[in-house]
C-alpha positions in Angstrom: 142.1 17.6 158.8 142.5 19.4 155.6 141.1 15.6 153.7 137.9 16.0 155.9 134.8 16.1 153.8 132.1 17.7 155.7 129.4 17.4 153.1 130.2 13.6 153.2 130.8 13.3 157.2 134.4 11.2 155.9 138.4 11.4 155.0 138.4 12.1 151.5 141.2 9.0 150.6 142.1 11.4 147.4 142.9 14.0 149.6 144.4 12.5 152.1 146.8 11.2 148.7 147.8 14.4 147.8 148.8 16.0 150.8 150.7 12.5 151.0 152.4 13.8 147.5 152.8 17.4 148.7 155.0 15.4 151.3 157.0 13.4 148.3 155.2 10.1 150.2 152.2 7.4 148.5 150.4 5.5 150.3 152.0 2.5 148.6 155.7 3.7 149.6 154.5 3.8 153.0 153.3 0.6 152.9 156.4 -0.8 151.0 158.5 0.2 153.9 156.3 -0.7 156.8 157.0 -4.1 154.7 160.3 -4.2 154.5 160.3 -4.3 158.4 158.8 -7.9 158.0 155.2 -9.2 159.6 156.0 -6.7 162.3 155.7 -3.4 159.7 152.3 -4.9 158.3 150.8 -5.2 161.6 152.1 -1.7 162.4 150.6 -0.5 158.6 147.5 -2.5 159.1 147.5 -0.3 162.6 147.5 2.8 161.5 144.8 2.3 159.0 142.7 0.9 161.1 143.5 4.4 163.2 142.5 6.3 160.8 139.4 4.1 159.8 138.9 5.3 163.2 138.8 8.8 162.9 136.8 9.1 160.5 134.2 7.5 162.4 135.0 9.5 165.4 134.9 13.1 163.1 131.5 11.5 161.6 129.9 10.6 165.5 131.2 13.8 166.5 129.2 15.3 163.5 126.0 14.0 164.2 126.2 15.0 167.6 127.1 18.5 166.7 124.6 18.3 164.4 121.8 17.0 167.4 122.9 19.5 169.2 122.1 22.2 167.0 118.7 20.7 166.1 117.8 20.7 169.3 119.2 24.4 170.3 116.6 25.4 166.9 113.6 23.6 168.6 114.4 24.7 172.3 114.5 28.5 171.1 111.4 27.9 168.9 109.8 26.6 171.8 110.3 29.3 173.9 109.7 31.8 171.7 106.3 30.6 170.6 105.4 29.6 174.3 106.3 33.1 175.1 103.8 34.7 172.7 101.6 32.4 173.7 101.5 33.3 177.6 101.7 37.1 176.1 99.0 36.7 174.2 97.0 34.7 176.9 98.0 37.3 179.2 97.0 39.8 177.6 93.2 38.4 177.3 93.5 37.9 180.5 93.9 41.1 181.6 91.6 42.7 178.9 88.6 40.8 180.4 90.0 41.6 184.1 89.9 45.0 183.0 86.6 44.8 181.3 85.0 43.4 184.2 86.1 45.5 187.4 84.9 48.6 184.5 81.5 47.2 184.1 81.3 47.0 188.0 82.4 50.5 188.4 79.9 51.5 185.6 77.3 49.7 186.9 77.3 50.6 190.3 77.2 53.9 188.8 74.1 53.3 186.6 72.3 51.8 189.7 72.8 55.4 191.5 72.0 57.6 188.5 69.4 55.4 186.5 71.5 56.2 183.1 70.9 53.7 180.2 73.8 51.6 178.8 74.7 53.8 176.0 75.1 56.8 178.2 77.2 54.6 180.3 79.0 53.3 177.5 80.1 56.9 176.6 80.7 57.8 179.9 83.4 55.3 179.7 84.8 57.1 177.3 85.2 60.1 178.6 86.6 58.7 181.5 89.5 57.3 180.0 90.1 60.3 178.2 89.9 62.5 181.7 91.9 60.0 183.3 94.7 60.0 180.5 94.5 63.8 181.0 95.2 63.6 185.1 97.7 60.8 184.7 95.4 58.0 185.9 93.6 54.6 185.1 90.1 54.8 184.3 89.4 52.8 187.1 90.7 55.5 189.2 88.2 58.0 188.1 85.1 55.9 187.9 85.8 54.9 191.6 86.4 58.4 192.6 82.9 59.5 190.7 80.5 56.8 191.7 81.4 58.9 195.6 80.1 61.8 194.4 77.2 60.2 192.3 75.7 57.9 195.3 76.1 61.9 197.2 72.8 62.7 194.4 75.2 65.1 193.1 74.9 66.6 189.1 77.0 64.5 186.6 78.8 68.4 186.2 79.7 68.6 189.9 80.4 64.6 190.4 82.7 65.6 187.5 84.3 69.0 189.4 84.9 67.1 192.3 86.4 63.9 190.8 89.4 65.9 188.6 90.0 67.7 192.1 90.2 64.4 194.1 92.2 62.9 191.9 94.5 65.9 191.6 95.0 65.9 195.1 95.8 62.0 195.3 98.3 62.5 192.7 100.2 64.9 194.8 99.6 62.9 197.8 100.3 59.7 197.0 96.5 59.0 199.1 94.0 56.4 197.8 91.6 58.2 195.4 88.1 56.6 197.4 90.5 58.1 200.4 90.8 61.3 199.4 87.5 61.6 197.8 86.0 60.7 201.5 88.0 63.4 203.1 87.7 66.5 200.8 84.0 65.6 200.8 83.7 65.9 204.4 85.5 69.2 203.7 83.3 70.3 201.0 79.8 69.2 202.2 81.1 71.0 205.9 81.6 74.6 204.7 79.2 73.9 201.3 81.1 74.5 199.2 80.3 74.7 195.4 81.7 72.3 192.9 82.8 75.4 191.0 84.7 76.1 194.5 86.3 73.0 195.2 89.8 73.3 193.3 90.4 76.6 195.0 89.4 74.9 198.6 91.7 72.3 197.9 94.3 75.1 196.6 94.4 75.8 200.6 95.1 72.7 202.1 97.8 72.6 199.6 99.5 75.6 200.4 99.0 74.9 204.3 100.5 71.9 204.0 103.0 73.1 202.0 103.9 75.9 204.2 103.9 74.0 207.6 105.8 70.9 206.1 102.8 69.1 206.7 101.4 66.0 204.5 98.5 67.3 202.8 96.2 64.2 202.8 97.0 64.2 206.7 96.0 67.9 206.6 92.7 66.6 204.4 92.0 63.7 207.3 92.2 66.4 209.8 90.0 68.8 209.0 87.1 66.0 207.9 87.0 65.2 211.8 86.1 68.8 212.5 84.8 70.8 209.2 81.4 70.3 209.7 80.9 71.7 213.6 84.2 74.2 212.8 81.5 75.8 209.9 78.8 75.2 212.1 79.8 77.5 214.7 81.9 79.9 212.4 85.4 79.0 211.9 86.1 79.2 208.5 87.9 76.9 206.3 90.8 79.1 206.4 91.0 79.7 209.8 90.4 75.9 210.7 93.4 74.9 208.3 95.6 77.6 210.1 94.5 76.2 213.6 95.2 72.6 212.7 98.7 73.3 211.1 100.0 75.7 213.9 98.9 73.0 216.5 100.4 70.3 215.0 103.3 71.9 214.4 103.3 72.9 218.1 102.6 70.0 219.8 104.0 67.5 217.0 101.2 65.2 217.5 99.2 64.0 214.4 96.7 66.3 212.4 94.0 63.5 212.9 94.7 64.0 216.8 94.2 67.5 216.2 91.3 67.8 214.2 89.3 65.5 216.6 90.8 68.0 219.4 89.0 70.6 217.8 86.1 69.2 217.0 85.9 68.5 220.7 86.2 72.2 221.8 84.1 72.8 219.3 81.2 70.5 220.0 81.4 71.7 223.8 80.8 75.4 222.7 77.8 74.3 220.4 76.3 71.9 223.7 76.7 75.3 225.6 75.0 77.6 222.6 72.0 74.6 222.2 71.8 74.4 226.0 71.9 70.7 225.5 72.1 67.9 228.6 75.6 67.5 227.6 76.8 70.9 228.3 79.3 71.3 231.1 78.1 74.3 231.9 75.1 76.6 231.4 75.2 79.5 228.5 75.1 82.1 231.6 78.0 80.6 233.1 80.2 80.6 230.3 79.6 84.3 229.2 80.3 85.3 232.5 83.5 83.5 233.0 84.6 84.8 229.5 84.2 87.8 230.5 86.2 87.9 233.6 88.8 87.8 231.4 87.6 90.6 228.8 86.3 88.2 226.6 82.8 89.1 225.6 81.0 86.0 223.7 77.7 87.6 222.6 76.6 90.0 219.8 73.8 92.6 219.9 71.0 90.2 220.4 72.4 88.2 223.0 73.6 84.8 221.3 76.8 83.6 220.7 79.2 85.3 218.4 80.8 83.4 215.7 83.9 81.6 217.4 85.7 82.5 214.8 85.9 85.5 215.6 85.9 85.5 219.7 89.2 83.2 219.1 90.6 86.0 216.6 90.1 88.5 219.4 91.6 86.3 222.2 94.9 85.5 220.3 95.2 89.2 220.3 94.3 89.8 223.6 96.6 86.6 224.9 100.2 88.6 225.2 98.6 91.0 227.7 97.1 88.7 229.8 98.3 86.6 233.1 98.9 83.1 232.7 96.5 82.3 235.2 94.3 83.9 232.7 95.1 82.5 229.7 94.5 79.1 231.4 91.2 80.1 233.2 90.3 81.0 229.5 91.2 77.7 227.7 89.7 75.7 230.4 85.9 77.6 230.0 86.5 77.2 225.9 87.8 73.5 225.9 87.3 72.0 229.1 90.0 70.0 230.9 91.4 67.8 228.4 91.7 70.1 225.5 92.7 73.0 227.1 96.4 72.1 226.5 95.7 72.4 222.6 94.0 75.6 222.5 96.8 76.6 224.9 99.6 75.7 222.0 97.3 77.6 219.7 97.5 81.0 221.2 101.1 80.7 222.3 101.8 80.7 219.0 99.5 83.2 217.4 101.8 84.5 215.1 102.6 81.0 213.5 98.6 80.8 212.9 98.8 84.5 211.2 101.1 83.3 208.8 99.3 79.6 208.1 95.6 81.6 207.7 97.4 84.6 205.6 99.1 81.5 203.2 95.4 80.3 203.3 93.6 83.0 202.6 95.9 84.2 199.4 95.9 80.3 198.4 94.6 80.5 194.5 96.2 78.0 192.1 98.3 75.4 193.9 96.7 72.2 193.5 97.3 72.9 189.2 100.9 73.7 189.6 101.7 70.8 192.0 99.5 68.4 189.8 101.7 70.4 186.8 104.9 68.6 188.5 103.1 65.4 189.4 102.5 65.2 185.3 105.8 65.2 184.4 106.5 62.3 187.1 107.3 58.9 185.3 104.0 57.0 187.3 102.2 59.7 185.5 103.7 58.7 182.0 103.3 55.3 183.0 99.3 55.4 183.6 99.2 57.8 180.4 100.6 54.3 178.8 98.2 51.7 180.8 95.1 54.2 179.9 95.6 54.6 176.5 95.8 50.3 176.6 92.5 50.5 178.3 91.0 52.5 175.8 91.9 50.5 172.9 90.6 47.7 175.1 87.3 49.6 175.1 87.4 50.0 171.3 87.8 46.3 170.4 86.2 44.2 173.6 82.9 45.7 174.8 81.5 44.1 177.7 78.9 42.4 175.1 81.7 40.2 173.8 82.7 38.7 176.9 78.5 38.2 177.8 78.4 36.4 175.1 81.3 34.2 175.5 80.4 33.9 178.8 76.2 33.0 178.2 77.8 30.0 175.4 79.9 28.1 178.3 76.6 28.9 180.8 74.3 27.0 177.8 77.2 24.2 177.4 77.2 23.7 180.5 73.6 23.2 181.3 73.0 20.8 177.9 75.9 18.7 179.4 74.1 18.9 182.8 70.7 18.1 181.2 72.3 14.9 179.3 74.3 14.0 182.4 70.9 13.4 184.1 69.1 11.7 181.0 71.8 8.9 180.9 71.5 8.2 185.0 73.3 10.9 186.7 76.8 11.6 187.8 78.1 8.2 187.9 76.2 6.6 185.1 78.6 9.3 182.9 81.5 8.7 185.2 81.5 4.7 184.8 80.7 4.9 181.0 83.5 7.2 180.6 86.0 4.9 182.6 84.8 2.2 180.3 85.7 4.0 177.4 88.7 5.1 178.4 89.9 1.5 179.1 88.9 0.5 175.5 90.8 2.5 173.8 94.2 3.0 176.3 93.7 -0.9 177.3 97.3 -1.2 175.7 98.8 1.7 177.3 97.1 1.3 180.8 98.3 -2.4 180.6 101.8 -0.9 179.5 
């Protein structure tokens, strides 16, 4: 192998003679006695050349084959590498215009509501990225959760308030933002509470939720069934969250199943207050049933007290009385079917004096569990897609792809317009079969 010539794909023969020599042998010695054997050495001499003839046409095939093979390893990885950027880089417009366009919708729906031109939307949308980066979301994320509060007639200041609380809240949750937005507005708009308010009223729910194991966008479903009667006949929001989480607890049913239990109870006391056709039982009835059992249910002037407070002075009345008390009691408050609940409630009175006392000092936790959300890695990781959809912003307005967009519309119509000059859709359609057996007449034939 050492005579092979791989520049020249051959045995070098010179070579191939000295290693012969190195060996004390020629070629012509060999040959001289392969022919001293007679015509049976020649044929064996003319063998072995031949043999070697051979392989140096087997080394040189096996050469070019190598060689092939090689070539076409080079073009296979070219190919993939270039198809690859190319499907990146298609990709990548791709999504650019997806992004673009579920924006603009967001935005516009939003301009719709509030009247705002387009350059106050267009730097709206930049200050909704940057908030969103901030909360470790994607822009979309906050322009959904804003357009609720916007189409609510709120301020841009409160829509604003309200949508870093929401999303806040769905961070630690794991709850859709247009979700959560719909169920701390029921909470909000319920007990009116101001947009300056609303971190600190979502501070409670966390700290409820947190204290009574309880899922706090559960806890946030709940008390939208029943915050806007609970306020209504004066439960506060403190008190309702307590009353929720201690029932729930109790009777391990869901929070939803709760809330609309208390909104129940709560609706039948307000039909009694309103005297309304509805009402089980007359106002004169119910005060004098409650107070056959030392309840007394109206103030000074002779209307209802807050319940609020008449179920305050109840769950520390309930240890003293009988239990045929306590369940002629919750059947005048709740009626037959919920009695059962506000039953649970009471029983466990000093489970609802530790959920309204963890509401009621509630302050800052919503920040601090949004502080731990932050450090998450699907907070890093939308910190990575926003800032992509920012510099998406910065290069590809929505302008850009209108205009594309408008060029293919006006292509389109002047091929439509020539289409119908020339005799319609199968005029063009036979004209360009013609012309595409003209010139591939040879190939079709083929």
């Amino acid at each position: 192998m050492k005579a092979f010539n791989p520049k020249l794909d051959s045995i070098n023969v010179t070579k191939f003679n000295q290693e012969l020599s190195n060996s004390d042998l020629t070629i012509e010695k060999i040959y001289s006695d392969f022919s001293q054997v007679g015509a049976v050495g020649q044929r064996a001499f003319a063998s072995v050349a031949a043999q070697v003839y051979g392989a140096n046409l087997n080394l040189k095939s096996a050469q070019n084959i190598l060689d092939k093979m090689g070539e076409t390893l080079s073009n296979t990885i070219k190919w993939n590498i270039s198809s690859s950027i190319i499907n990146q880089f298609s990709g990548a417009v791709q999504n650019a215009f997806n992004y673009v366009k579920a924006l603009n919708g967001s935005l516009n729906d939003i301009r719709i509501v509030t009247g705002d031109s387009q350059e106050k939307m267009d730097a709206f949308a930049q200050s909704a990225n940057e908030a969103a980066a901030s909360l470790g979301r994607q822009t979309k994320d906050y322009t959904n959760a804003y357009l609720t509060f916007v189409q609510q007639g709120m301020r841009a200041q409160d829509s604003a308030a309200r949508t870093e609380a929401t999303l806040k809240a769905s961070n630690i949750t794991g709850q859709d933002p247009s979700e959560m937005a719909d169920n701390l507005t029921a909470v909000w708009n319920g007990y009116q509470i101001s947009s300056e308010n609303a971190e600190k009223a979502v501070s409670k729910l966390a700290a409820v939720a947190d204290s009574s194991a309880s899922d706090m966008s559960e806890l946030a479903t709940a008390m939208s069934k029943s915050a806007s009667i609970a306020n209504n006949m004066g439960v506060t929001i403190d008190q309702l969250a307590a009353q929720i989480a201690t029932i729930t607890q109790v009777t391990r049913q869901a929070p939803e199943t709760t809330g609309n239990a208390l909104k129940t109870i709560y609706s039948r006391i307000n039909d009694i207050k309103a005297g309304t056709d509805d009402a089980e039982i007359s106002l004169g009835n119910y005060t004098k049933k409650m107070a056959e059992v030392g309840i007394n249910v109206l103030d000074q002037n002779n209307k209802l007290r807050d319940t609020g407070d008449v179920m305050t002075e109840i769950g520390q009345k309930w240890s003293s009385m009988s239990r045929e008390q306590q369940v002629y009691l919750a059947q005048t408050m709740a009626g037959q079917r919920q009695m059962n609940n506000l039953i649970a409630l009471y029983d466990n009175w000093d489970t609802y004096t530790k959920e309204l006392n963890t509401s009621l000092d509630a302050n800052n936790e919503l920040n601090e569990k949004n502080d731990i959300y932050m450090e998450s890695l699907a907070a890093h990781t939308n910190q990575l897609k926003t800032a992509q959809e920012g510099l998406i912003q910065s290069l590809a307005d929505t302008d850009s792809f209108k205009n594309v967009i408008d060029f293919g519309t006006s292509l389109l119509n002047i091929f439509t317009k020539l289409s119908d000059a020339i005799g319609g859709g199968g005029v063009v359609l036979a004209n360009f079969a013609s012309t595409l057996s003209l010139v591939f007449n040879k190939t079709i034939a083929g």
